[in-house]
Structures are given as C-alpha cells and as structure tokens.
MARMARMAR-757067 format. One record per residue (C-alpha): residue number from 1; residue in one letter; x, y, z. Coordinates in steps of 0.25 Angstrom, whole numbers, plus 5000, padded with zeros to 4 digits. Each point is the difference from the previous one (the first is absolute). Layout:
BEGIN
<torlo: NUM; guro: A; xx: X; yy: Y; zz: Z>
...
//
This chain:
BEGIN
<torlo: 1; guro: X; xx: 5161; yy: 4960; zz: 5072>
<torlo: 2; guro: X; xx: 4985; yy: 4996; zz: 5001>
<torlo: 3; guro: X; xx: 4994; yy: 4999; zz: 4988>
<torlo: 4; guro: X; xx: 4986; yy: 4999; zz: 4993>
<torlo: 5; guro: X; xx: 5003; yy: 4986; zz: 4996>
<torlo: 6; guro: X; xx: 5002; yy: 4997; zz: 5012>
<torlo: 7; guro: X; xx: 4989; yy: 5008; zz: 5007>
<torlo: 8; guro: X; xx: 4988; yy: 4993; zz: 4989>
<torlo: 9; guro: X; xx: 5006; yy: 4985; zz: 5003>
<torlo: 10; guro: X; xx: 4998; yy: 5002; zz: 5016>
<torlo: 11; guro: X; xx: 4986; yy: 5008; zz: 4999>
<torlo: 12; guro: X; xx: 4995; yy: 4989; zz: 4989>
<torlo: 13; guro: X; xx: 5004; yy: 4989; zz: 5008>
<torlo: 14; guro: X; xx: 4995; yy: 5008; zz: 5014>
<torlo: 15; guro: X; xx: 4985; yy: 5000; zz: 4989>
<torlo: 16; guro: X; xx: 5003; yy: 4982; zz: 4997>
<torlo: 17; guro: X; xx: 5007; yy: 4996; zz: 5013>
<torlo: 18; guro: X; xx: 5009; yy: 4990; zz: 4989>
<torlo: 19; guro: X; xx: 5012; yy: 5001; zz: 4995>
<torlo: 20; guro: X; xx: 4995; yy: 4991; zz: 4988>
<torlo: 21; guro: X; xx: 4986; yy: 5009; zz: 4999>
<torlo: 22; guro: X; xx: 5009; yy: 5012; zz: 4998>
<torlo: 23; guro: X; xx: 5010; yy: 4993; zz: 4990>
<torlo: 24; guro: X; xx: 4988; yy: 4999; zz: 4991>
<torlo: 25; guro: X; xx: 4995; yy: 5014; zz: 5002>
<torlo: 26; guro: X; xx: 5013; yy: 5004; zz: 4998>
<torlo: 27; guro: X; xx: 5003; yy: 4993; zz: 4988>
<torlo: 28; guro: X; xx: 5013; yy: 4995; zz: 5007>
<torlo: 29; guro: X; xx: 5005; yy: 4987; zz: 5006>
<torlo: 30; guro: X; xx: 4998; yy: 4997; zz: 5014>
<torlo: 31; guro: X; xx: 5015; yy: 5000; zz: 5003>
<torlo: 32; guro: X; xx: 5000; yy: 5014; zz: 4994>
<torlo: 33; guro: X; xx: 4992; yy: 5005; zz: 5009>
<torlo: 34; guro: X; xx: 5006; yy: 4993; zz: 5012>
<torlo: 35; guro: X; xx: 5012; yy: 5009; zz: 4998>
<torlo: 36; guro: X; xx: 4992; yy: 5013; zz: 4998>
<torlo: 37; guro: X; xx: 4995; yy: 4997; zz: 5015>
<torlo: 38; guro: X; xx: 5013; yy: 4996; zz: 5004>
<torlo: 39; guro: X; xx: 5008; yy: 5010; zz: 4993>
<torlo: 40; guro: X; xx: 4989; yy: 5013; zz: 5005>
<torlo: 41; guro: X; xx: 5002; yy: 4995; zz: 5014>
<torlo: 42; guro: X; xx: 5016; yy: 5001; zz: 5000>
<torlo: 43; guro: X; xx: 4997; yy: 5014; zz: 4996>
<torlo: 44; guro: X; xx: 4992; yy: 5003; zz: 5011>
<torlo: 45; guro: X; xx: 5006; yy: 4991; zz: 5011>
<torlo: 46; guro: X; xx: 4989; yy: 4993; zz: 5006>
<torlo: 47; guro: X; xx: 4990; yy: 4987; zz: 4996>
<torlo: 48; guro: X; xx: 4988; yy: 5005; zz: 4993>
<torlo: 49; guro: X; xx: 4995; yy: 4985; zz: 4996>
<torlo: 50; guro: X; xx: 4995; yy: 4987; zz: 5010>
<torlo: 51; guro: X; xx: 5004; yy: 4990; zz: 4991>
<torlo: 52; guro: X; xx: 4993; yy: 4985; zz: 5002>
<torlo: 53; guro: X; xx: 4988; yy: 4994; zz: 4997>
<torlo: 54; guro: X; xx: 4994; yy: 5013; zz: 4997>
<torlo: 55; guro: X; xx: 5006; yy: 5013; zz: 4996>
<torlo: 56; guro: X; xx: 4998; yy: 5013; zz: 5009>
<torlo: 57; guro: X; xx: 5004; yy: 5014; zz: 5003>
<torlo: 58; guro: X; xx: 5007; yy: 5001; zz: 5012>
<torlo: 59; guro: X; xx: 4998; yy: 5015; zz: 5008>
<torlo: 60; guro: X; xx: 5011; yy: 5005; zz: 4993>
<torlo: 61; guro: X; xx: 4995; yy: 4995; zz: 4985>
<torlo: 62; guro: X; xx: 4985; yy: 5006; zz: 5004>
<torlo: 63; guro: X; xx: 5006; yy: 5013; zz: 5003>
<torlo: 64; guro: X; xx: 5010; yy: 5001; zz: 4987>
<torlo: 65; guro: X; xx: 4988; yy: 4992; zz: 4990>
<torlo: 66; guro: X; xx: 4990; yy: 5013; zz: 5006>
<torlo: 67; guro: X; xx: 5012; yy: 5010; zz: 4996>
<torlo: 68; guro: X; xx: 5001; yy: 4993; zz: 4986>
<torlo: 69; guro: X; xx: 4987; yy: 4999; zz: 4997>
<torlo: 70; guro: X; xx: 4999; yy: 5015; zz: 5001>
<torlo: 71; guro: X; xx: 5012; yy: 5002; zz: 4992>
<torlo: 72; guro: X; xx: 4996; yy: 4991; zz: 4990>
<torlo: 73; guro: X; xx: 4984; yy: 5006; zz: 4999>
<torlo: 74; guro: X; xx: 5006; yy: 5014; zz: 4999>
<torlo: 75; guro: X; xx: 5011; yy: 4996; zz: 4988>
<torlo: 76; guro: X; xx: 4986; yy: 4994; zz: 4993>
<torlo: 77; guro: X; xx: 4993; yy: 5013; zz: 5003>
<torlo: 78; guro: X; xx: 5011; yy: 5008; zz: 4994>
<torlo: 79; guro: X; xx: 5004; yy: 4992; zz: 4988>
<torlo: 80; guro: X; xx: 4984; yy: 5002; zz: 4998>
<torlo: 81; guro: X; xx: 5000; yy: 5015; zz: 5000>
<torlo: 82; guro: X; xx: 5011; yy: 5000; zz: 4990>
<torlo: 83; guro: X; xx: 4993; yy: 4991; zz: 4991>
<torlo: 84; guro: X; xx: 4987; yy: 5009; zz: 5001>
<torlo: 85; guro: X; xx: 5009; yy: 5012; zz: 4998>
<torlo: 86; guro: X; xx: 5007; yy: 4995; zz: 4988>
<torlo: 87; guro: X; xx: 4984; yy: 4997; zz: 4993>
<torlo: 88; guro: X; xx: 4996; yy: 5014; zz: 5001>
<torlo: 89; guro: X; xx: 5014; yy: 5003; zz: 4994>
<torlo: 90; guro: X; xx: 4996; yy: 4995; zz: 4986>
<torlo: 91; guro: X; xx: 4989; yy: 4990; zz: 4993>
<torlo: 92; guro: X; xx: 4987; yy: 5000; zz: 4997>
<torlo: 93; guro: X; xx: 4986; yy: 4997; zz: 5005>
<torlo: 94; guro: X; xx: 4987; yy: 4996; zz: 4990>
<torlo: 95; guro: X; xx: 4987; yy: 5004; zz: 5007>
<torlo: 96; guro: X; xx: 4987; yy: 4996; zz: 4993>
<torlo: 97; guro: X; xx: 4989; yy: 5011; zz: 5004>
<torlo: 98; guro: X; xx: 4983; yy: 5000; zz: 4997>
<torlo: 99; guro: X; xx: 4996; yy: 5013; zz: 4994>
<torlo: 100; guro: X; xx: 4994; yy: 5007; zz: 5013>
<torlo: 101; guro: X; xx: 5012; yy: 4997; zz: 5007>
<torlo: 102; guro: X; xx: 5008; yy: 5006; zz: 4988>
<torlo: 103; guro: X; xx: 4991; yy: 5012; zz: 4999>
<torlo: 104; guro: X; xx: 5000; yy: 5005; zz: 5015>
<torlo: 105; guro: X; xx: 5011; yy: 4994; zz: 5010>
<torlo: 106; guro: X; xx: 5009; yy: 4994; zz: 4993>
<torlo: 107; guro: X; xx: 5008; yy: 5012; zz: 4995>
<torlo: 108; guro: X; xx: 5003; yy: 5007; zz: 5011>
<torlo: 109; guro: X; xx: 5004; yy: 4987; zz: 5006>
<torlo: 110; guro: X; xx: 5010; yy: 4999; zz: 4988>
<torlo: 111; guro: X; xx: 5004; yy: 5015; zz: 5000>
<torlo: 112; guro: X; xx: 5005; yy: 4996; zz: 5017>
<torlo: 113; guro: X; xx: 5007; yy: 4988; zz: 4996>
<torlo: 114; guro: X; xx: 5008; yy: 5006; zz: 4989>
<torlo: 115; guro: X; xx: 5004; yy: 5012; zz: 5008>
<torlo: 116; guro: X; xx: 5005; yy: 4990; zz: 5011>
<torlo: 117; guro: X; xx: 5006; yy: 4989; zz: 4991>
<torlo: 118; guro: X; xx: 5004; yy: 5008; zz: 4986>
<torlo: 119; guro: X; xx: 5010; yy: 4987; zz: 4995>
<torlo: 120; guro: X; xx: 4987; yy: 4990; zz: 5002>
<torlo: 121; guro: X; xx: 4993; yy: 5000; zz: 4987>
<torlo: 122; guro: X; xx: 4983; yy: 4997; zz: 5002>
<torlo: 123; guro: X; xx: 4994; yy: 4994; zz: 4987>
<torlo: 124; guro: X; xx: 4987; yy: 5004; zz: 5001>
<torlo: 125; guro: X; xx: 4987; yy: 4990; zz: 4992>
<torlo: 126; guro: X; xx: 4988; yy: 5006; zz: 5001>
<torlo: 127; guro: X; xx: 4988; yy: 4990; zz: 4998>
<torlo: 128; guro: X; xx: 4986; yy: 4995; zz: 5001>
<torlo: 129; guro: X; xx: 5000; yy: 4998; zz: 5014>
<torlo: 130; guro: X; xx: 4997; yy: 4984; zz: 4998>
<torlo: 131; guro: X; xx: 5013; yy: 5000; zz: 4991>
<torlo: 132; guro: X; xx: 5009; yy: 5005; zz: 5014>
<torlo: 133; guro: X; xx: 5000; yy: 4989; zz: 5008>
<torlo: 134; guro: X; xx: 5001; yy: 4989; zz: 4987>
<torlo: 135; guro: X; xx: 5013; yy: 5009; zz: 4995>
<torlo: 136; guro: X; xx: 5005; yy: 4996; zz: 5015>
<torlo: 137; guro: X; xx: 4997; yy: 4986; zz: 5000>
<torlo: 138; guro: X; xx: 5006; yy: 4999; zz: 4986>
<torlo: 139; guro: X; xx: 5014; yy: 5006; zz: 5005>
<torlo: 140; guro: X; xx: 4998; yy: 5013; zz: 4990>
<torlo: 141; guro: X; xx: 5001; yy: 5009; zz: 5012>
<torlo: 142; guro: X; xx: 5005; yy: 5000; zz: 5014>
<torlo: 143; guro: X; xx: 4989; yy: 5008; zz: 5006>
<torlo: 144; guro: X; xx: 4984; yy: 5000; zz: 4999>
<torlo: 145; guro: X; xx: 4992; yy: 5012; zz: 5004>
<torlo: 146; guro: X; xx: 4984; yy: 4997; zz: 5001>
<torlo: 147; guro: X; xx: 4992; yy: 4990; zz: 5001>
<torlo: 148; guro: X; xx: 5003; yy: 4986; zz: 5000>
<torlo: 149; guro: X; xx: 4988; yy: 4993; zz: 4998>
<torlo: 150; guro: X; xx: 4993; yy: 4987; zz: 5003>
<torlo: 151; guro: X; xx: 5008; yy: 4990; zz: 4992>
<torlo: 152; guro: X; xx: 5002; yy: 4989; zz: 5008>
<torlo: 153; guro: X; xx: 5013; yy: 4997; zz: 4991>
<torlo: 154; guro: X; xx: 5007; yy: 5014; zz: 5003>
<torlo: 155; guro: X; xx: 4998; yy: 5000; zz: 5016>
<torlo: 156; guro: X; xx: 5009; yy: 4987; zz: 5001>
<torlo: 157; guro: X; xx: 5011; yy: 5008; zz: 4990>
<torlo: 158; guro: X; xx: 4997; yy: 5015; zz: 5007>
<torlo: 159; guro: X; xx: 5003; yy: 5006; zz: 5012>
<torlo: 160; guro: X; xx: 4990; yy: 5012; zz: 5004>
<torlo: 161; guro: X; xx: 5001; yy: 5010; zz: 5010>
<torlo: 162; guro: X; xx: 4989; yy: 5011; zz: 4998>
<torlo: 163; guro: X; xx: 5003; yy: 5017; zz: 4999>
<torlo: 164; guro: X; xx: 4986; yy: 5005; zz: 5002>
<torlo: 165; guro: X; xx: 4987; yy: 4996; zz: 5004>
<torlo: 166; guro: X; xx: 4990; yy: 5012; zz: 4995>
<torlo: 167; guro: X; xx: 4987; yy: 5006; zz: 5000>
<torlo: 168; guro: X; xx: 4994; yy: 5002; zz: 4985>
<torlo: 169; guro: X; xx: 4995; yy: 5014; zz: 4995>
<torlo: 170; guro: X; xx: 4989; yy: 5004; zz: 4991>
<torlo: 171; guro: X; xx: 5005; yy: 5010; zz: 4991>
<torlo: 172; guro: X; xx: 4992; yy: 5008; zz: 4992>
<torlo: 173; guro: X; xx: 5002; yy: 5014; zz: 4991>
<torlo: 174; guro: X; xx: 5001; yy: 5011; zz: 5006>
<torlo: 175; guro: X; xx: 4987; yy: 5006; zz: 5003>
<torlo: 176; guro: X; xx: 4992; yy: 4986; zz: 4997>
<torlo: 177; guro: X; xx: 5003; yy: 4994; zz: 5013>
<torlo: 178; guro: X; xx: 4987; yy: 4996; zz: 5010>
<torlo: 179; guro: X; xx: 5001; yy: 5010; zz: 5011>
<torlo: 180; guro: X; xx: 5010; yy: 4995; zz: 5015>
<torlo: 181; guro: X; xx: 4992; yy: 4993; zz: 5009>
<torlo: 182; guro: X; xx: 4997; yy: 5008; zz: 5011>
<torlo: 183; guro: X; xx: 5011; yy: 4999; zz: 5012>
<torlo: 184; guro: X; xx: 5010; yy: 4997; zz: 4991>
<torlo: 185; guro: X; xx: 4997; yy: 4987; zz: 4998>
<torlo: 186; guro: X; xx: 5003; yy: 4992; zz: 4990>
<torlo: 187; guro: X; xx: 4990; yy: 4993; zz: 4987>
<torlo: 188; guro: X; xx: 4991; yy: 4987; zz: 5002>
<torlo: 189; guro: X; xx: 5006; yy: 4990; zz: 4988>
<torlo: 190; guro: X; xx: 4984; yy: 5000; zz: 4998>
<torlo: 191; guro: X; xx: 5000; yy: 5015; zz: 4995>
<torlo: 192; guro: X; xx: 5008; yy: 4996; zz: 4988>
<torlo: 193; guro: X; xx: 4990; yy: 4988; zz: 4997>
<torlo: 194; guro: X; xx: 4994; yy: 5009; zz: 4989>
<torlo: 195; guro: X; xx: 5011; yy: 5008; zz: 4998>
<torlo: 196; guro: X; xx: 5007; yy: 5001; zz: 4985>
<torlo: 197; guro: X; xx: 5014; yy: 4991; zz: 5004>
<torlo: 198; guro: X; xx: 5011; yy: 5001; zz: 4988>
<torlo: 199; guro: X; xx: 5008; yy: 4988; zz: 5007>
<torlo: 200; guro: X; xx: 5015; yy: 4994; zz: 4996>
<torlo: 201; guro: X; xx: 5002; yy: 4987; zz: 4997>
<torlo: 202; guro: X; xx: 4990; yy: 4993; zz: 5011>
<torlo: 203; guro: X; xx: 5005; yy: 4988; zz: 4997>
<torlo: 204; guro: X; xx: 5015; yy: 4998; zz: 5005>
<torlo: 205; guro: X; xx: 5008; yy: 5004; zz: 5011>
<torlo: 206; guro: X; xx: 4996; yy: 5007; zz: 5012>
<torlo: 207; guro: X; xx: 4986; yy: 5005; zz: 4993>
<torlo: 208; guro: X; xx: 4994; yy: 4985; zz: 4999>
<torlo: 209; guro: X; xx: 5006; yy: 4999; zz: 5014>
<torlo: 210; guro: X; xx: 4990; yy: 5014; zz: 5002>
<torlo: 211; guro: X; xx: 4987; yy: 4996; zz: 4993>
<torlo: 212; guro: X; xx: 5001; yy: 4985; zz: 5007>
<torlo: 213; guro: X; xx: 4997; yy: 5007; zz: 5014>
<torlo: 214; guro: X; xx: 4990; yy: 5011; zz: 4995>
<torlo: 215; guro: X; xx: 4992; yy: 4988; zz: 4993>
<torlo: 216; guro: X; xx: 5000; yy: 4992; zz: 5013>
<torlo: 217; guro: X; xx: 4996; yy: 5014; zz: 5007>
<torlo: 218; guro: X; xx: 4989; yy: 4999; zz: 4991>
<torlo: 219; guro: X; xx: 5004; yy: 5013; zz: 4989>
<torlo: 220; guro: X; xx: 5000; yy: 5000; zz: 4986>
<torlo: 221; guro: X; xx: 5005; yy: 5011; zz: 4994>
<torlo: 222; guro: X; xx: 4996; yy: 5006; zz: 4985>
<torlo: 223; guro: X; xx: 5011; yy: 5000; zz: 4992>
<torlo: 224; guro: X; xx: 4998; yy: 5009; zz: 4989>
<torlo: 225; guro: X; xx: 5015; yy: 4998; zz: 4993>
<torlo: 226; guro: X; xx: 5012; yy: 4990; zz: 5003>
<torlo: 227; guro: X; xx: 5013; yy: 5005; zz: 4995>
<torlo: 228; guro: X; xx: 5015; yy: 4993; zz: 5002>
<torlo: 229; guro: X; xx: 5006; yy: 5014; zz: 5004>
<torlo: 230; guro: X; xx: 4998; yy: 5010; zz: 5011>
<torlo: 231; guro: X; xx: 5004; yy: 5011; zz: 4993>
<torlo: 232; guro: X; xx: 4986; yy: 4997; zz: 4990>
<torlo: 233; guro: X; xx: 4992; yy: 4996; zz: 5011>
<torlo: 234; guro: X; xx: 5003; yy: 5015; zz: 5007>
<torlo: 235; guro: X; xx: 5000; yy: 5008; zz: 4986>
<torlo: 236; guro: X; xx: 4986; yy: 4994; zz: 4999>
<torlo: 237; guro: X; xx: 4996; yy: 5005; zz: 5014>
<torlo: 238; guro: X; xx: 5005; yy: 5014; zz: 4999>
<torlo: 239; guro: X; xx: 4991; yy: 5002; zz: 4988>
<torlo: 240; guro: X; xx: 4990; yy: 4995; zz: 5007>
<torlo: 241; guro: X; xx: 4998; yy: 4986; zz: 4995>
<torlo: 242; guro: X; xx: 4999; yy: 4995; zz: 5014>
<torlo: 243; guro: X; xx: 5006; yy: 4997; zz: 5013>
<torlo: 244; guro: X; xx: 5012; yy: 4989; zz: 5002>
<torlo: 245; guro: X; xx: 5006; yy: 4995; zz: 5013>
<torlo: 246; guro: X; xx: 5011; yy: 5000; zz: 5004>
<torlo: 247; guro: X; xx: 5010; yy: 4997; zz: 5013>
<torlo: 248; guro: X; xx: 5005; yy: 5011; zz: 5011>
<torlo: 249; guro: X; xx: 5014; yy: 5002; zz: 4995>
<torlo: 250; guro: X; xx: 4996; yy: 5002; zz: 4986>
<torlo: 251; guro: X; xx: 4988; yy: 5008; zz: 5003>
<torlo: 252; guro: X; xx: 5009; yy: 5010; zz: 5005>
<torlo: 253; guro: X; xx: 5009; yy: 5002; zz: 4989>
<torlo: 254; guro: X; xx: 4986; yy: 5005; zz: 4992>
<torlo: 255; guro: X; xx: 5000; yy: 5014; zz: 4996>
<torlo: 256; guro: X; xx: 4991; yy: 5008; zz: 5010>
<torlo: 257; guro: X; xx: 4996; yy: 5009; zz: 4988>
<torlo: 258; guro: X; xx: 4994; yy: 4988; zz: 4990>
<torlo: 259; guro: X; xx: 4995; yy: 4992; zz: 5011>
<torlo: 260; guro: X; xx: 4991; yy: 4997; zz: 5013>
<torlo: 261; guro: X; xx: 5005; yy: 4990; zz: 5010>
<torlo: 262; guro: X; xx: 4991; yy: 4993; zz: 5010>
<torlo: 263; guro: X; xx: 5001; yy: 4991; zz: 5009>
<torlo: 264; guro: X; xx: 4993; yy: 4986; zz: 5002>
<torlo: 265; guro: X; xx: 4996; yy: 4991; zz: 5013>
<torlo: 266; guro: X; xx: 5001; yy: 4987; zz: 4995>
<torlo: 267; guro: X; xx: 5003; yy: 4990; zz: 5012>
<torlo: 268; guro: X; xx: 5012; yy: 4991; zz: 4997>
<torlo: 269; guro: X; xx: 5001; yy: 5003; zz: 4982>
<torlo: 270; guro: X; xx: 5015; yy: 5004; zz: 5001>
<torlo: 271; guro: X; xx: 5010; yy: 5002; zz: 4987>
<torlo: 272; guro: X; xx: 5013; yy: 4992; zz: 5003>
<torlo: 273; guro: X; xx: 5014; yy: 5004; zz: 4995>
<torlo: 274; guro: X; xx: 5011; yy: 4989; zz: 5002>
<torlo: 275; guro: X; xx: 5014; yy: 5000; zz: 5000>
<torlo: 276; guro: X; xx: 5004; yy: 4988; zz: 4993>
<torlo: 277; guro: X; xx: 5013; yy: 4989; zz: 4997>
<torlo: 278; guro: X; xx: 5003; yy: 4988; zz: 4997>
<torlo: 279; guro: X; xx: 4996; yy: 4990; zz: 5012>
<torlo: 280; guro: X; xx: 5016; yy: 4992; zz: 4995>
<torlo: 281; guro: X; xx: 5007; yy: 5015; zz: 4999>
<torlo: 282; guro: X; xx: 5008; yy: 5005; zz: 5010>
<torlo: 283; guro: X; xx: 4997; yy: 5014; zz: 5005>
<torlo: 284; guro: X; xx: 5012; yy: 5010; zz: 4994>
<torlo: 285; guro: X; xx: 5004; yy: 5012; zz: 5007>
<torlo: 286; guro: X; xx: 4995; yy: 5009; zz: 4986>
<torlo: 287; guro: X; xx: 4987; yy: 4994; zz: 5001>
<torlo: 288; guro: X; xx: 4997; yy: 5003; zz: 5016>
<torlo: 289; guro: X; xx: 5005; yy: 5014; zz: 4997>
<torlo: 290; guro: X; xx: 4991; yy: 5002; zz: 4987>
<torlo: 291; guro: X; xx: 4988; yy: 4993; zz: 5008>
<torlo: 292; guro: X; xx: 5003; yy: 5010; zz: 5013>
<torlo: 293; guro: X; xx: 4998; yy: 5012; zz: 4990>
<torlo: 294; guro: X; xx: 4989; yy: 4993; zz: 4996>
<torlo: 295; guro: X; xx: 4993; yy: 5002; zz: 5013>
<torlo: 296; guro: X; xx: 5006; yy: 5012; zz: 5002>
<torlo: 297; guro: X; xx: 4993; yy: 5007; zz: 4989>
<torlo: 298; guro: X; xx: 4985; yy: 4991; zz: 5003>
<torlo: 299; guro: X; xx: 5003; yy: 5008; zz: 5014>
<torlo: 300; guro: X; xx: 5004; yy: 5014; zz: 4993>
<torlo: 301; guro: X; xx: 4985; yy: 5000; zz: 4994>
//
C-alpha cells in the first residue's frame, strides 16, 4: 500500500531535484530515501525517477507527485481545522481595550463571541488607550483594541490591521446644540473654534493623532475642561458644561434624550481603531473569531 511517507519523499524530492537535497529536508539518510522511491514505485509498477546526473520525474512520477501534492495539501488543511476546532473548544484569550472602545463596541463584540464560543474564556483589561498597545508589546495580553500609537519601538514588535476609519461628531446637550446646516450638511471644524470644548485626554492615543491634523489645518479649539474618562467628559456635557467630540460609532450609542449630535466636514481628520497582535505571534483560531465578531458588531452600529 502507498503511503504518506512515501508520497512526501517523492514530492520533496520532485520540489530539490536530489536525493541528497531531500535527505536533508527529510532529516533521513540518503540511502533511506533511495529506497522510499524504490519501494513506492514497486507498488505502483512503473519508473517514477530518471536517475543520473540530475534527478527527474518521469511522465509517470509528475502525474503521481500532482496526486500527492493534493493529498498531502488536503491532510495539512484538515489537521488544521481540527487544531482551530480544538481552540475554540477550551482556553482563554487576554484582550487589552482603550475606554471608548470598551464603552461602545466592544460589548456587543463579546456578548457574539461568547454566544458562539461558550468553553473560550475572554479576559477583558480595560485601559488608558496608550496603556493597550504597551500591555501587548509586553506579553500581558493577546489582543490590543485602539490605537497604537507612534512609538517607533512598538511598530517593529506590533502587527496592526485597522477596524474603522470614522468621521468625528460634535455633541452637545440636548437643546444646546448650534442649529443643522442647511441641506443636511455637516459642521466646519471652524464653527467650534469658539466653542466650549470639554476634551479627554488630548494627549495620547488616537486624539493626539486628531488634534495633529486639525493644528496643520490650521484650528484650535477652546478647551474649557480635560478629563481622563468619557463618562465625566459627557456628564459635564449633558449639564451643559460644554460640547465634547467624539467618533461615529460612539456617537451613536448617546442617548437621544440628553444629547444633540451633529456632524462635522473636516477633510481627511479620521479616528482609527486597530486590531492589534504581536508582530512574532501566530494568529490563533480563538482570536480570528473574536476579531470577526469584532467587525461584526463595528458593522451592526
């Protein structure tokens, strides 16, 4: 009987065109795999090696090599999909979140996971969002959700892939907001030049990232109150304090009864979210499903 021995011997040595070559991929003597060959084609009765000088397939050994290279790609493929099915049988998965993230998404991204995946346990670290991507880069996590900042020292370590790329929104308390723009349209950056801005920690993550493109577009805003957490920052606004800003898919998680939402035209001023690993890590079959419902709540929004 042919076996898979047999067949990886012929289709390495098919790939090095040497018996010595395919020894040493092998790990096995040269004489070993001499008498694989010799020994696969008595089962199958014909030459499948020109031996000499150089080392080739004959028409009979091309046509059995393309039959075991099939054979042999779909035996990888299944003991793959075994391995990913026995990951979301059991184990666990450390995911350091910023707090917007934590705050808006990242639940209903969790409650999708778990319903799919109940044996995977999720640890959950919510942090300052420049805390994320430093948890990651010093192995206390698995999974980083924000922003990953401009450390030249973390990009070489990190691998990024981003989630969302959104437009930012004034909000305001309900009733204080300016009037809509007629048409629909949305807000100049320049009409909150004067405006009372209660801002969140301008200085790290994706908001330094933020007030770097409005300085080079030439606004300042007047920040009236810096706070650490969102939850203050919009407190402070739905007693009037102010206005804050914040992304789309957080925007929209604001109660419609406490708050005014508009909309502002600001050219190329995005907010990032990135999915984020280890750049050495390998990618696991718990965290591509956790980062699938990741996406597929930012897309439920």
């Amino acid at each position: 009987m042919v076996t898979l021995r047999q067949l990886h011997a012929l289709a390495t040595l098919a790939n090095t065109g040497s018996f010595t070559a395919t020894a040493d991929a092998l790990a096995l003597t040269q004489s070993a795999v001499s008498v694989t060959i010799k020994e696969l084609e008595q089962q199958v009765g014909v030459v499948l090696v020109e031996r000499g000088r150089t080392v080739r397939l004959t028409a009979a050994g091309k046509t059995l090599c393309e039959t075991a290279n099939r054979v042999l790609a779909d035996i990888h493929r299944t003991v793959a999909g075994l391995r990913s099915v026995g990951e979301l049988q059991g184990g666990r998965i450390r995911v350091a979140v910023g707090p917007l993230t934590a705050a808006t998404f990242f639940p209903r991204a969790l409650a999708l996971f778990r319903a799919r995946h109940p044996l995977v346990a999720v640890d959950v670290l919510d942090v300052p969002v420049e805390q994320a991507s430093q948890r990651l880069a010093a192995d206390e996590v698995d999974v980083a959700i924000g922003s990953p900042g401009a450390s030249p020292a973390l990009a070489t370590v990190l691998r990024t892939e981003p989630l969302v790329r959104d437009r930012m929104h004034a909000v305001y308390a309900r009733g204080k907001a300016p009037p809509a723009p007629a048409g629909g349209r949305r807000m100049k950056w320049q009409a909150l030049q004067h405006a009372e801005v209660i801002l969140t920690d301008r200085v790290s993550g994706q908001w330094r990232e933020v007030f770097l493109q409005l300085s080079r577009a030439g606004v300042a805003l007047n920040a009236v109150q810096e706070v650490r957490l969102y939850s203050t920052a919009l407190e402070m606004v739905r007693c009037g304090l102010g206005m804050t800003l914040l992304p789309a898919f957080a925007a929209r998680h604001l109660d419609a009864a406490h708050y005014d939402v508009r909309g502002i035209e600001h050219g190329d001023t995005r907010w990032e979210v990135h999915w984020m690993m280890r750049a050495a890590a390998a990618t696991t079959a718990a965290s591509e499903a956790l980062r699938e419902a990741v996406i597929e709540a930012l897309g439920s929004r």
